[in-house]
C-alpha positions as CSV (number, residue, x, y, z in Angstrom):
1,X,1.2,11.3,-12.2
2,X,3.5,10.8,-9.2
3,X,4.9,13.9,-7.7
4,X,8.5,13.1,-5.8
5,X,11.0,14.9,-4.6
6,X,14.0,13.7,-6.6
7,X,11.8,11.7,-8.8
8,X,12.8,12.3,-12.5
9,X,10.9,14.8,-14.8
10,X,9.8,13.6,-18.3
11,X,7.3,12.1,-19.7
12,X,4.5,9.7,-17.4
13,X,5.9,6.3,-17.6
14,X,9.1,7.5,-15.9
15,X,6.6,8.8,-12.4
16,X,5.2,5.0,-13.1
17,X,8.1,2.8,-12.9
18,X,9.2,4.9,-9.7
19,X,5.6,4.3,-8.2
20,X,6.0,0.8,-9.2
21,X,9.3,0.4,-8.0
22,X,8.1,2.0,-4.7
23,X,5.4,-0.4,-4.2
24,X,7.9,-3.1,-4.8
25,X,10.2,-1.8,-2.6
26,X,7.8,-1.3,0.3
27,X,6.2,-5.0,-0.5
28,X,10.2,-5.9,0.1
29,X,10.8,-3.7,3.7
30,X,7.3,-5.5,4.8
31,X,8.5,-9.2,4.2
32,X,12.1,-8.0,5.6
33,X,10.3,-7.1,8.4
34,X,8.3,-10.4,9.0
35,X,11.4,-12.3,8.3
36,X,13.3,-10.7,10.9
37,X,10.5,-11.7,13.0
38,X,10.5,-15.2,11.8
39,X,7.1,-14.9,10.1
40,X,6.1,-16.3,6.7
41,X,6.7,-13.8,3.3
42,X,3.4,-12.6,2.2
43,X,2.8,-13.2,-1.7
44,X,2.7,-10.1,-4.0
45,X,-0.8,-9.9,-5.0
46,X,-1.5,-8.1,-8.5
47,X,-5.2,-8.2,-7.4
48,X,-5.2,-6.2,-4.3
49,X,-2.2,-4.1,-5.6
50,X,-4.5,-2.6,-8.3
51,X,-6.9,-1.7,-5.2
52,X,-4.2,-0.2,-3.3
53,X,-3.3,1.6,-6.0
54,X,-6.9,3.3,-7.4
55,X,-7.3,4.1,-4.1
56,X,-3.7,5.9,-3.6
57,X,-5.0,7.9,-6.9
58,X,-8.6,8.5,-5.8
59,X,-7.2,10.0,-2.3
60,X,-4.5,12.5,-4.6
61,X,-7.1,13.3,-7.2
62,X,-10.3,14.3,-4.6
63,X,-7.9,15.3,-1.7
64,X,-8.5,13.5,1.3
65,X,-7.0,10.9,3.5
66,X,-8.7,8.5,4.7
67,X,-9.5,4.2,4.8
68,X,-13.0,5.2,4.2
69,X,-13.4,7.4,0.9
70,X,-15.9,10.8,0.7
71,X,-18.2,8.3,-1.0
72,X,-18.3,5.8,2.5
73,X,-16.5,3.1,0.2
74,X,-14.4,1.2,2.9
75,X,-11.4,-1.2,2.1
76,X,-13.3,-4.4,2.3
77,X,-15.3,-2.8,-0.2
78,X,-12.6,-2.3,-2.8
79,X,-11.1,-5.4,-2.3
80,X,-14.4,-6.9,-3.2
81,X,-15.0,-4.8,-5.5
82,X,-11.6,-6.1,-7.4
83,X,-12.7,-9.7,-6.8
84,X,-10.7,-10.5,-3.6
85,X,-12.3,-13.0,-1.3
86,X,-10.8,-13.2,2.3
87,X,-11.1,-14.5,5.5
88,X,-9.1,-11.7,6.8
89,X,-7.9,-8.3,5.8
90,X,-6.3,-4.9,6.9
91,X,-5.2,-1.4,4.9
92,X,-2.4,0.5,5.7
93,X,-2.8,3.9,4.4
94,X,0.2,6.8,4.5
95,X,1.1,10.4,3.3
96,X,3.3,12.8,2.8
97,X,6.2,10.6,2.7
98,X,9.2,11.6,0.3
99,X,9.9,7.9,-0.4
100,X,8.7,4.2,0.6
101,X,11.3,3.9,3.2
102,X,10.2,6.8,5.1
103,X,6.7,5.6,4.5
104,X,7.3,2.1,5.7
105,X,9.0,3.7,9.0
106,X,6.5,5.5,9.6
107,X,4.1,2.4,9.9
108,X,7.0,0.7,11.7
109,X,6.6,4.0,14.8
110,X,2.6,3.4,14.6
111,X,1.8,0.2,16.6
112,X,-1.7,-0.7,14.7
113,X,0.0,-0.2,11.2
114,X,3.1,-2.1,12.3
115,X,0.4,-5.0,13.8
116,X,-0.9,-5.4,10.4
117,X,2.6,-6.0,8.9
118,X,3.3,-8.2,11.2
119,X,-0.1,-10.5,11.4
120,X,0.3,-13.5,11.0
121,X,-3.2,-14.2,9.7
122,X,-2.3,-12.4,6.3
123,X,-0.9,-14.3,2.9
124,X,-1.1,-11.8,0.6
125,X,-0.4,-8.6,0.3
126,X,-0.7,-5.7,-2.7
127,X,1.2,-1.8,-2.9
128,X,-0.3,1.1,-4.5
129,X,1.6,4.3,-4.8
130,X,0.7,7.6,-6.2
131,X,1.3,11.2,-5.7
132,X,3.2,11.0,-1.7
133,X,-0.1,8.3,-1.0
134,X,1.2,4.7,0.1
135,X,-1.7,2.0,0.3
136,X,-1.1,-1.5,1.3
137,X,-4.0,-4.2,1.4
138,X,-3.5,-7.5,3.4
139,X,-5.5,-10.3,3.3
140,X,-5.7,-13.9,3.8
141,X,-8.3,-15.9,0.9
């Protein structure tokens, strides 16, 4: 279950639709971002959203942070592992962030997360939120 500051209390599919609606909203910021740039709008992928999100979870449920889980699983590998082919591809991983606007500024003050919002290489890109962990996969198929 998400855990937010300010998020409401109740029963699971409340946490949900503010995780989904925080993976939306940070999906939105990035393709602000671009377009302020006068880059293309990356497509939501449902695909590499799901792999964002498992590993949000897996880093909340066995307490790390990290691209590269305990288990030496990398990024690439989950995307694969979902069934996404690319030609290119990057994570974005954060923490501790109270919502997806701080977590997408965060990546905005980090010049190598901020590079991989800004790439020009990627099409797609997928959100996963859970428990204060923000994923984002890139990729281009």
């Amino acid at each position: 279950m998400l855990v937010v500051a300010g998020a409401p209390s109740g029963p699971e599919p409340a946490a949900e639709a503010l995780a989904s609606g925080y993976e939306r909203q940070v999906f939105d910021l990035t393709n602000a971002l671009r377009a302020k740039r006068g880059l293309h709008a990356l497509a939501w992928d449902d695909t590499a959203a799901l792999a964002a999100r498992k590993h949000s979870a897996d880093m909340a449920k066995r307490d790390y942070f990290s691209h590269t889980d305990p288990d030496g699983i990398s990024p690439f590998d989950r995307m694969k592992a979902e069934g996404i082919r690319y030609v290119a591809a990057a994570e974005n991983i954060a923490y501790g962030y109270r919502s997806a606007i701080e977590a997408h500024n965060g990546w905005l003050n980090s010049s190598g997360h901020r590079k991989a919002m800004l790439a020009e290489s990627y099409t797609n890109l997928g959100v996963g939120v859970y428990d204060y962990r923000y994923t984002q996969n890139f990729y281009k198929p």
